[in-house]
N, C-alpha and C positions, 0 to 999 in steps of 0.2 A: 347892713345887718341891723335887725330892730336892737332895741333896749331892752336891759333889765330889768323888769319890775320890781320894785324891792318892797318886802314885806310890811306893808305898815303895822301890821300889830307887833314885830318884831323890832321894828325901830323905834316906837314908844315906850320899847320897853328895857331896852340893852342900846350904849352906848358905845363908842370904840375908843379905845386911850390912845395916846400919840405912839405908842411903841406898839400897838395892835391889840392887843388886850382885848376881853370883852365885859362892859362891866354891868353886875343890874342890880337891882336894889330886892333885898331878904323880905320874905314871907312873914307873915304873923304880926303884923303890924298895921292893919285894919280896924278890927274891930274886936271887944271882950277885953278891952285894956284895964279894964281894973283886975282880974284875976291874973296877970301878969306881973313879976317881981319887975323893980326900976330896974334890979343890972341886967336882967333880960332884955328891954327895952331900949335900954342903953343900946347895947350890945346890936341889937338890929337896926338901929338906924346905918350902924357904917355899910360902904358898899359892899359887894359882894363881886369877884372875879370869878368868871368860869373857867373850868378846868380846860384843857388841851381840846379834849373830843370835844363837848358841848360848844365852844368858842368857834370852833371849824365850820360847824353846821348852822348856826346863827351868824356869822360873814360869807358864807354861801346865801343866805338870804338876805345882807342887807350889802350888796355889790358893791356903793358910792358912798 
């Protein structure tokens, strides 16, 4: 039986925790950072966990 291809845009982009989790890093934090307040920015550096449904279908795409 062949192998799974696993999504490389997907695995650059979301990580998996030791207990399965899935973890990816918050939006808006690119570019136009000076119209940004500091606790906003604060605030979006921490990670971000996906919820139950979203987590399901991004480890259907990254198999290993």
């Amino acid at each position: 039986m062949p192998k799974i291809k696993t999504r490389k845009g997907v695995s650059k982009r979301f990580a998996k925790t030791k207990t399965g989790k899935v973890k990816a890093k918050r939006a808006n934090l690119r570019h136009i950072l000076t119209s940004k307040p500091q606790k906003r920015k604060r605030q979006l550096r921490k990670d971000l966990f996906l919820n139950k449904t979203d987590a399901k279908k991004v480890r259907e795409m990254m198999p290993y």
